[in-house]
PDB file of N, CA, C and O in Angstrom:
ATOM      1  N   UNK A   1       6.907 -11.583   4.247  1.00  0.00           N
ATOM      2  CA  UNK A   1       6.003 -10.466   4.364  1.00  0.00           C
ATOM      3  C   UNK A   1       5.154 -10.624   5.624  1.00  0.00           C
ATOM      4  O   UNK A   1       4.638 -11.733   5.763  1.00  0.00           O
ATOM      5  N   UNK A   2       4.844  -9.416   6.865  1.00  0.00           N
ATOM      6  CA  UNK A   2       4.308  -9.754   7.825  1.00  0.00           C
ATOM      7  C   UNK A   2       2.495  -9.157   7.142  1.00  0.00           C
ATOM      8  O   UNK A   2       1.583  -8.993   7.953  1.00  0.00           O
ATOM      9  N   UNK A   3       2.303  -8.947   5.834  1.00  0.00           N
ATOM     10  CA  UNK A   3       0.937  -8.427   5.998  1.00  0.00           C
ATOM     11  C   UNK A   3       0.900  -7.949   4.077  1.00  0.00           C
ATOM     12  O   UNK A   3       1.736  -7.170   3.618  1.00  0.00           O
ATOM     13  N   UNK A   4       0.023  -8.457   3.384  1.00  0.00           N
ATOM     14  CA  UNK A   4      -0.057  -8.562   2.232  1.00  0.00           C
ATOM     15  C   UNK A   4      -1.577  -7.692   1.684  1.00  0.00           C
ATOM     16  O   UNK A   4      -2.656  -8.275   1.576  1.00  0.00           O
ATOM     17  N   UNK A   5      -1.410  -6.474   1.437  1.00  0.00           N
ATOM     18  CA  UNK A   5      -3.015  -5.615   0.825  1.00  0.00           C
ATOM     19  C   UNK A   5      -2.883  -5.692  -0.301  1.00  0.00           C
ATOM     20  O   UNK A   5      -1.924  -5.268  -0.946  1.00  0.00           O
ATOM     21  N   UNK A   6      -4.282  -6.510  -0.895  1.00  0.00           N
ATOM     22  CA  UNK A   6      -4.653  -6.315  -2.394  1.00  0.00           C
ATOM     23  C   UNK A   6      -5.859  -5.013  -2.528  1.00  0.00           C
ATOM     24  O   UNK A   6      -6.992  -4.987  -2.047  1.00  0.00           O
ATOM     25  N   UNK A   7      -5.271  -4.153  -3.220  1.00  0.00           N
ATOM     26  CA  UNK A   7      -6.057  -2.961  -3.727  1.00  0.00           C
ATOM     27  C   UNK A   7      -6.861  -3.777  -5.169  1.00  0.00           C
ATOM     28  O   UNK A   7      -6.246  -4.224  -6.137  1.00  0.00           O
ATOM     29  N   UNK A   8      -8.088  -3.803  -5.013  1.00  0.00           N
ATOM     30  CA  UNK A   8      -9.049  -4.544  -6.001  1.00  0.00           C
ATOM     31  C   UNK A   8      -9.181  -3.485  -7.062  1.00  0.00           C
ATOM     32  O   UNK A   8      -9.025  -3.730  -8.258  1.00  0.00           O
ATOM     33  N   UNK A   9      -9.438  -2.444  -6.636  1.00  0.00           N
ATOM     34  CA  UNK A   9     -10.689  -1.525  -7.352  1.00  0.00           C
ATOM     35  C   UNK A   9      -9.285  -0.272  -7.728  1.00  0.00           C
ATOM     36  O   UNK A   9      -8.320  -0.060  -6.993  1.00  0.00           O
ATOM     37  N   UNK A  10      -9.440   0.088  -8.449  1.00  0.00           N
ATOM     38  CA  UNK A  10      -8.023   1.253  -9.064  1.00  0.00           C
ATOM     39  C   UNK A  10      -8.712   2.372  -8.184  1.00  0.00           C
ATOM     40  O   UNK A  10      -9.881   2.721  -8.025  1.00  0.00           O
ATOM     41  N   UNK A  11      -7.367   2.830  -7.626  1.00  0.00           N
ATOM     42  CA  UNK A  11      -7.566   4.253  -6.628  1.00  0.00           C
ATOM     43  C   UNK A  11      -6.320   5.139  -6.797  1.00  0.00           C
ATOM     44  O   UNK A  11      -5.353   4.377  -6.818  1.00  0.00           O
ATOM     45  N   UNK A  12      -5.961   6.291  -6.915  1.00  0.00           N
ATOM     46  CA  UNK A  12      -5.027   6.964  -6.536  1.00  0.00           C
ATOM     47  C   UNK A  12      -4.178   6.932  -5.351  1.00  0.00           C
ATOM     48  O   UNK A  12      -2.991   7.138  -5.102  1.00  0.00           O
ATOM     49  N   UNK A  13      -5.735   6.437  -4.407  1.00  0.00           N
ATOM     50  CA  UNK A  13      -4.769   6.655  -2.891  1.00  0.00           C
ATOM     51  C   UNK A  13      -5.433   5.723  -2.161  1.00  0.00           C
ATOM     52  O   UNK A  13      -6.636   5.737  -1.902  1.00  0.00           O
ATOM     53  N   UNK A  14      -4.271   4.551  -1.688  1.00  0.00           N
ATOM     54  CA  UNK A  14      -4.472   3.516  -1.281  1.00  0.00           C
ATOM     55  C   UNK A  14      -4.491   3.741   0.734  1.00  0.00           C
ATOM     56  O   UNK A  14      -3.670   4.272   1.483  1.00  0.00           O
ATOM     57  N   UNK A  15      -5.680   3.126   0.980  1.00  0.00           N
ATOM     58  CA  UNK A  15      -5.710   3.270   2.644  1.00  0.00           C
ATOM     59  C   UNK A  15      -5.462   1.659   2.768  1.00  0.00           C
ATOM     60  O   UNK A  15      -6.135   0.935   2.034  1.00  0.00           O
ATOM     61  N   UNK A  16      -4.713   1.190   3.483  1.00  0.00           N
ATOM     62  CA  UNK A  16      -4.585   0.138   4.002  1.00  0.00           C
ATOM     63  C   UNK A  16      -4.261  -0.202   5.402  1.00  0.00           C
ATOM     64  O   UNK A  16      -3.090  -0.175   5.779  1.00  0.00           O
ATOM     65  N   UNK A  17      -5.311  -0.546   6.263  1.00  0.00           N
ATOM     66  CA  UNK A  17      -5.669  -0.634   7.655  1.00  0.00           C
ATOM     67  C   UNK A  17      -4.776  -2.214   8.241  1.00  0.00           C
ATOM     68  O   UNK A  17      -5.231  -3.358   8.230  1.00  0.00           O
ATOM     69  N   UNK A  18      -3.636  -1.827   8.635  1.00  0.00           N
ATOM     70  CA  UNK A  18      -2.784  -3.589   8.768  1.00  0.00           C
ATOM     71  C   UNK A  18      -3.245  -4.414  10.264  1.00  0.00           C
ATOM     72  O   UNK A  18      -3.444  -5.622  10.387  1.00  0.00           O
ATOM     73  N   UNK A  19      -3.324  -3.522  11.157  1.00  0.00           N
ATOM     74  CA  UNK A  19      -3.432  -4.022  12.617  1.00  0.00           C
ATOM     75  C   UNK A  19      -2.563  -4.653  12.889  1.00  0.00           C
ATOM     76  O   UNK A  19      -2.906  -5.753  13.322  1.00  0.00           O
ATOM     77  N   UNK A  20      -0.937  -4.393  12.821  1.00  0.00           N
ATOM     78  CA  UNK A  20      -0.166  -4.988  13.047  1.00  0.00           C
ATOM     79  C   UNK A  20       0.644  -4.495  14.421  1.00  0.00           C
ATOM     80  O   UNK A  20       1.380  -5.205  15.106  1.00  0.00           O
ATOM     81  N   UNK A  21       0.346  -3.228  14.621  1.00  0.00           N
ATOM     82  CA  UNK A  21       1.141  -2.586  15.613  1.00  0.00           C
ATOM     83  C   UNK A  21       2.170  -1.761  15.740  1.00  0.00           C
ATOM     84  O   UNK A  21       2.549  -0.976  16.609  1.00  0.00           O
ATOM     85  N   UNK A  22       2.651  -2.194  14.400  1.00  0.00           N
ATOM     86  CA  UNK A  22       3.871  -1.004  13.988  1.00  0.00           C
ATOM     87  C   UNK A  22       4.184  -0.478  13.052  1.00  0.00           C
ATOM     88  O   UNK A  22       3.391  -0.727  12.144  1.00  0.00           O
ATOM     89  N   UNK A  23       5.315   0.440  12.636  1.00  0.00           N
ATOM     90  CA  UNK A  23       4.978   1.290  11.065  1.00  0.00           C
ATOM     91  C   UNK A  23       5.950   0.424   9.971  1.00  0.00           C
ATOM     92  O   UNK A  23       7.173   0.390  10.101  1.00  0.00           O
ATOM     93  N   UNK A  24       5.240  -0.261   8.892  1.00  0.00           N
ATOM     94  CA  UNK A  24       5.827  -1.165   8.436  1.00  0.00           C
ATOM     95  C   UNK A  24       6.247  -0.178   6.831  1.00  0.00           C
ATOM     96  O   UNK A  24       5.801   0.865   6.355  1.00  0.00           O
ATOM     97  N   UNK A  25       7.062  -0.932   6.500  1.00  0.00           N
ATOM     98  CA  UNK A  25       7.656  -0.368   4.682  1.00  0.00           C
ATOM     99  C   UNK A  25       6.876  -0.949   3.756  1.00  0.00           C
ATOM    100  O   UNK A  25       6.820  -2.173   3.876  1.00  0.00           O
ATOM    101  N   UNK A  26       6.248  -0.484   2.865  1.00  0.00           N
ATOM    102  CA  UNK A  26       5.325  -0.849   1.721  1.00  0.00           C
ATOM    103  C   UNK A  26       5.955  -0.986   0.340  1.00  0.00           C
ATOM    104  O   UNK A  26       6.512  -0.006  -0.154  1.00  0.00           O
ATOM    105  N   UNK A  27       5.905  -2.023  -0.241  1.00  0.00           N
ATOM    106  CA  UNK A  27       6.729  -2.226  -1.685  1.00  0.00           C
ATOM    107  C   UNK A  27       5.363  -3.103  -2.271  1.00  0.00           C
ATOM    108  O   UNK A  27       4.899  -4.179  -1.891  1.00  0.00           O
ATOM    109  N   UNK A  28       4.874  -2.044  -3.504  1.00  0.00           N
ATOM    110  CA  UNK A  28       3.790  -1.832  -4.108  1.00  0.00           C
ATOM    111  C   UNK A  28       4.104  -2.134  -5.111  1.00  0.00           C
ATOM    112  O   UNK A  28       5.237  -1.818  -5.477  1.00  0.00           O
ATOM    113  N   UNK A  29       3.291  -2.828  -5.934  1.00  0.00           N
ATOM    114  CA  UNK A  29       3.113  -3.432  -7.382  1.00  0.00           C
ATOM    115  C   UNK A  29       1.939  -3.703  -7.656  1.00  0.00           C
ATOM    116  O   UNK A  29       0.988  -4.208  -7.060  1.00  0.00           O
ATOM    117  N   UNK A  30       2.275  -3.007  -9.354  1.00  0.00           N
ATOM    118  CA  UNK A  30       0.489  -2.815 -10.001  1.00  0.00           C
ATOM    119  C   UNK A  30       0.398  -4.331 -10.607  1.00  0.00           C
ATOM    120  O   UNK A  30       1.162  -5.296 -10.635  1.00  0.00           O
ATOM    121  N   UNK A  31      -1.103  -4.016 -11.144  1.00  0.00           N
ATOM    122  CA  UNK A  31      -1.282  -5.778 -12.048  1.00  0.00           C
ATOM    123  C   UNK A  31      -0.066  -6.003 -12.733  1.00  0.00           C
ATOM    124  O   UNK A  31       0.133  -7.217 -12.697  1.00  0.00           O
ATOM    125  N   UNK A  32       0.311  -5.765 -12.985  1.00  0.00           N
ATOM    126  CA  UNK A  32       1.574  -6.518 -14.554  1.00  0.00           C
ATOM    127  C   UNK A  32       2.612  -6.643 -13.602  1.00  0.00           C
ATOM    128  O   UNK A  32       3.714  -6.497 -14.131  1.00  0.00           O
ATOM    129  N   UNK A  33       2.657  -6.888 -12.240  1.00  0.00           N
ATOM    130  CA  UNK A  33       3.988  -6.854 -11.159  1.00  0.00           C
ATOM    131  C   UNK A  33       5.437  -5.934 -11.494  1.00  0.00           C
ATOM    132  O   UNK A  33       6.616  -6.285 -11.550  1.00  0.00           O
ATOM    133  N   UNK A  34       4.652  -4.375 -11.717  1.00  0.00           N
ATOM    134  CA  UNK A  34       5.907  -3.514 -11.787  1.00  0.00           C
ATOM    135  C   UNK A  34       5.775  -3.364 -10.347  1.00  0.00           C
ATOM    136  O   UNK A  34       4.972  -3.868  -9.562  1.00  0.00           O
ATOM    137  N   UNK A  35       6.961  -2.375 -10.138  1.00  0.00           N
ATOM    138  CA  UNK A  35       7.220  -1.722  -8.601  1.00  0.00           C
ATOM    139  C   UNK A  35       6.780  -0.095  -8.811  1.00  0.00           C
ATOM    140  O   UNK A  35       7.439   0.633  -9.553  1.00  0.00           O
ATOM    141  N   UNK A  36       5.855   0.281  -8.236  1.00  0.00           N
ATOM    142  CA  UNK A  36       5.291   1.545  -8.460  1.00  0.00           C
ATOM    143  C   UNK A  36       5.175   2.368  -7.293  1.00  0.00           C
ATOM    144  O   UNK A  36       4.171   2.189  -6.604  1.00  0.00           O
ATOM    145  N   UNK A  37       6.299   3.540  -6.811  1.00  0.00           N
ATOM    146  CA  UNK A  37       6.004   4.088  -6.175  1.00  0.00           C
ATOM    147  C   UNK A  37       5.102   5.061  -6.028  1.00  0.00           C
ATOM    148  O   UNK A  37       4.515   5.617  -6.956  1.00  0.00           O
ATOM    149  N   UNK A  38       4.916   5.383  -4.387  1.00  0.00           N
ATOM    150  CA  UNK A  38       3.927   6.367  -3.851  1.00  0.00           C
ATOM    151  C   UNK A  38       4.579   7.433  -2.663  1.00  0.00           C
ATOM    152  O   UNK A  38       5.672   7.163  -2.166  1.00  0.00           O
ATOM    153  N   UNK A  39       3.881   8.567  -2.282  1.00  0.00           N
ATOM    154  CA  UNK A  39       3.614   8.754  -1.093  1.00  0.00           C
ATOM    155  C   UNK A  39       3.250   8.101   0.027  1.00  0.00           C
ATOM    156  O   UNK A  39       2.132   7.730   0.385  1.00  0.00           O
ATOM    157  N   UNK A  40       4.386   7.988   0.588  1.00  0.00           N
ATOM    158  CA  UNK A  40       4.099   6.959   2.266  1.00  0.00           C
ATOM    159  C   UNK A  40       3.591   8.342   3.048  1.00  0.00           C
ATOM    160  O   UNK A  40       4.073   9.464   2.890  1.00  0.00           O
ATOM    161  N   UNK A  41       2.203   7.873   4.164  1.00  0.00           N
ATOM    162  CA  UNK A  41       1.755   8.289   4.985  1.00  0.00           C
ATOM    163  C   UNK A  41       1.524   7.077   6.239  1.00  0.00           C
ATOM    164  O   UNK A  41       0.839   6.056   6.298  1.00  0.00           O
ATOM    165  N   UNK A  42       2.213   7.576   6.929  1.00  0.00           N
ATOM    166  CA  UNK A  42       1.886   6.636   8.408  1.00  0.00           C
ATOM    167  C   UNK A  42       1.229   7.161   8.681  1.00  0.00           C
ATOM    168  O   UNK A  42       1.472   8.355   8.850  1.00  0.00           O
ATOM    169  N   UNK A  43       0.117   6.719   8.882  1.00  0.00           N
ATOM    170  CA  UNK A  43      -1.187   7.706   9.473  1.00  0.00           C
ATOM    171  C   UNK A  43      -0.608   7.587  11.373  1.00  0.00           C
ATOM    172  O   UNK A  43      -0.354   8.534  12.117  1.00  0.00           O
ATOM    173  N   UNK A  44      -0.547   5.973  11.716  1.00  0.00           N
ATOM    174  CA  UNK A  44      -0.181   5.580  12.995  1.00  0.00           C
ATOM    175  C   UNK A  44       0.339   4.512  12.686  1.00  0.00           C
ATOM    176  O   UNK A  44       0.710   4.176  11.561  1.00  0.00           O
ATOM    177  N   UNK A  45       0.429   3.595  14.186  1.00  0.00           N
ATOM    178  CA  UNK A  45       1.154   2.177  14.013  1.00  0.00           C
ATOM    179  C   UNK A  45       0.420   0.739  13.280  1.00  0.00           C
ATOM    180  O   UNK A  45       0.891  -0.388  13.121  1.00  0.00           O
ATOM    181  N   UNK A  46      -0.876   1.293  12.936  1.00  0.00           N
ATOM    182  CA  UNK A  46      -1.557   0.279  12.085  1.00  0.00           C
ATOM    183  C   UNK A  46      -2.377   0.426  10.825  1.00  0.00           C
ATOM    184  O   UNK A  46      -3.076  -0.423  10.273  1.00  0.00           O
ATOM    185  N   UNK A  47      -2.078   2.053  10.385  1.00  0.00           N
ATOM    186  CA  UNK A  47      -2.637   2.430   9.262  1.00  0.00           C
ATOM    187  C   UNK A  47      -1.592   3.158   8.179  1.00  0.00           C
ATOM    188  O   UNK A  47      -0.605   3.837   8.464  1.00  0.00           O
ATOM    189  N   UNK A  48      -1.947   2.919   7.250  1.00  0.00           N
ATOM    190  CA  UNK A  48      -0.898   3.807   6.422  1.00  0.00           C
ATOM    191  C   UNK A  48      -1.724   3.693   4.860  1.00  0.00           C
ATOM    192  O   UNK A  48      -2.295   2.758   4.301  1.00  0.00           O
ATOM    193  N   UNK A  49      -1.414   5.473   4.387  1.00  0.00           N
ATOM    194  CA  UNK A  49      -2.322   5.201   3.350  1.00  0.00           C
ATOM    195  C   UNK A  49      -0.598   5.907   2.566  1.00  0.00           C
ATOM    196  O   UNK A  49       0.381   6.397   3.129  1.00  0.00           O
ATOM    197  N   UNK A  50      -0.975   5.571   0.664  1.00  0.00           N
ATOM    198  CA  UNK A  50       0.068   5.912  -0.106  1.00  0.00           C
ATOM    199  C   UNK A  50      -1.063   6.168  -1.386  1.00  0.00           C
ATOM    200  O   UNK A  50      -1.965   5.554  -1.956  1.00  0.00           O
ATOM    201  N   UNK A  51      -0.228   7.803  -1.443  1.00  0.00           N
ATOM    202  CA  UNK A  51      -0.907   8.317  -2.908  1.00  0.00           C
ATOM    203  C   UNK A  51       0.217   7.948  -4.203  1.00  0.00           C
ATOM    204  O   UNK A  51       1.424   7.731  -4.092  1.00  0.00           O
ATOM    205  N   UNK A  52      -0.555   7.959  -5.348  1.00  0.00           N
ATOM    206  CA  UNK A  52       0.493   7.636  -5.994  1.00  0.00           C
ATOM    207  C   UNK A  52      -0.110   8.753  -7.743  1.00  0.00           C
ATOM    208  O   UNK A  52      -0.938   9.619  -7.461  1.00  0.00           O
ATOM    209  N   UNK A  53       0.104   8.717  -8.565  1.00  0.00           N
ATOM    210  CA  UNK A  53       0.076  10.255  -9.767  1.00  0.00           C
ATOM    211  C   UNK A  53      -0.778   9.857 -10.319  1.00  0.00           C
ATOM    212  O   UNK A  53      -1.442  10.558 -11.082  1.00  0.00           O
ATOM    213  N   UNK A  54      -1.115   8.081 -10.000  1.00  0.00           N
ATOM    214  CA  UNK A  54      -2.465   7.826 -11.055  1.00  0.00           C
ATOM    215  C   UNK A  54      -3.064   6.769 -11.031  1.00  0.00           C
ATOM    216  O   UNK A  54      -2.507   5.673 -10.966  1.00  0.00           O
ATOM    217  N   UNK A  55      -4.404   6.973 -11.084  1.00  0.00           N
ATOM    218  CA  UNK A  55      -4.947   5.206 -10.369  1.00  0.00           C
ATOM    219  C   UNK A  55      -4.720   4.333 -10.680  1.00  0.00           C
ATOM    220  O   UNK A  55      -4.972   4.273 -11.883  1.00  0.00           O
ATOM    221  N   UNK A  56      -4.076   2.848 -10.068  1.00  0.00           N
ATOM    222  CA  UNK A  56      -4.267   1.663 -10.230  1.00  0.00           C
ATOM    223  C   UNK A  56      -4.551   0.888  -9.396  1.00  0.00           C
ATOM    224  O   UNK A  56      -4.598   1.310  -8.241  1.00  0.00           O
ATOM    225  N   UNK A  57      -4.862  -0.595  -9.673  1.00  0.00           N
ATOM    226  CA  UNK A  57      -5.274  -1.730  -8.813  1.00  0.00           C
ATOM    227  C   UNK A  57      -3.818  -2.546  -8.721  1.00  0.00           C
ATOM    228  O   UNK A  57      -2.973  -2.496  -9.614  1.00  0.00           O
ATOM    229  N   UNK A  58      -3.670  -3.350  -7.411  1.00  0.00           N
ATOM    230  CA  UNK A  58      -2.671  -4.077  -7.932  1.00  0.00           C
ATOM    231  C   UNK A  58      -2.856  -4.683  -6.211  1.00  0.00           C
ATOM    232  O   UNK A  58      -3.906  -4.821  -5.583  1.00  0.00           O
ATOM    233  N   UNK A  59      -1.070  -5.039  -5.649  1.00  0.00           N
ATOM    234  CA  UNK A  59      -1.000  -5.853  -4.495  1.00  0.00           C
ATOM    235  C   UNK A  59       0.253  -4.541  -3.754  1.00  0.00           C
ATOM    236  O   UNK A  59       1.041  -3.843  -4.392  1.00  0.00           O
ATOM    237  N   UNK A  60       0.029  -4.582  -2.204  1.00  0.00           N
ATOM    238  CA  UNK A  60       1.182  -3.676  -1.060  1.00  0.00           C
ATOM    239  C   UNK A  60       1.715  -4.727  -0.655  1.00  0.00           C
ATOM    240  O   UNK A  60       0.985  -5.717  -0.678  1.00  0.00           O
ATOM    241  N   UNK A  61       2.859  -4.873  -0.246  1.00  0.00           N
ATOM    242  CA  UNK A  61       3.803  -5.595   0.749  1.00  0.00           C
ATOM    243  C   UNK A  61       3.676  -5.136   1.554  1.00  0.00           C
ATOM    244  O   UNK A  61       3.305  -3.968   1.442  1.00  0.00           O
ATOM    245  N   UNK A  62       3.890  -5.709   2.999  1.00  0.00           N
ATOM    246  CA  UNK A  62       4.157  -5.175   3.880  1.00  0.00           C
ATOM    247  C   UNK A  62       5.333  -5.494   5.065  1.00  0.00           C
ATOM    248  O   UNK A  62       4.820  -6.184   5.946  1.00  0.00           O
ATOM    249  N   UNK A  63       6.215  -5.310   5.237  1.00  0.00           N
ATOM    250  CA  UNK A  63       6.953  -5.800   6.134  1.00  0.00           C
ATOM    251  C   UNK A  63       8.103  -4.793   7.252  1.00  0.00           C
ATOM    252  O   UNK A  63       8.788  -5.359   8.103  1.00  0.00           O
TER     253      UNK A  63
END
C-alpha cells in the first residue's frame, strides 16, 4: 500500500487528502474488515473523496 486513511469518526463521505501525486485506487473496509464500496471522486492528483449509502468508520487503501 503506497498510503493507508483511517476514517475515525463515521461519515458518509470520506475526504482523504494523500499528497502523493497521483490518482491512486481505494479499497475500503469498515470496522469488522468487510470491503465496502463507494463513489470514487478524484478530486485531483492528491485528493480523493468517496461517498458511500451510509455512514461508517473504518480504514482506505491506497495504492
Amino acid at each position: 500500500m503506497n498510503y493507508i486513511h483511517t476514517q475515525a469518526s463515521s461519515s458518509a463521505v470520506w475526504t482523504i487528502p494523500h499528497n502523493k501525486g497521483k490518482f491512486m485506487i481505494p479499497i475500503c473496509k469498515d470496522g469488522s474488515g468487510n470491503i465496502v464500496h463507494g463513489d470514487i471522486n478524484w478530486v485531483d492528483a492528491n485528493n480523493i473523496t468517496i461517498t458511500f449509502n451510509t455512514a461508517f468508520s473504518g480504514i482506505a487503501y491506497l495504492n
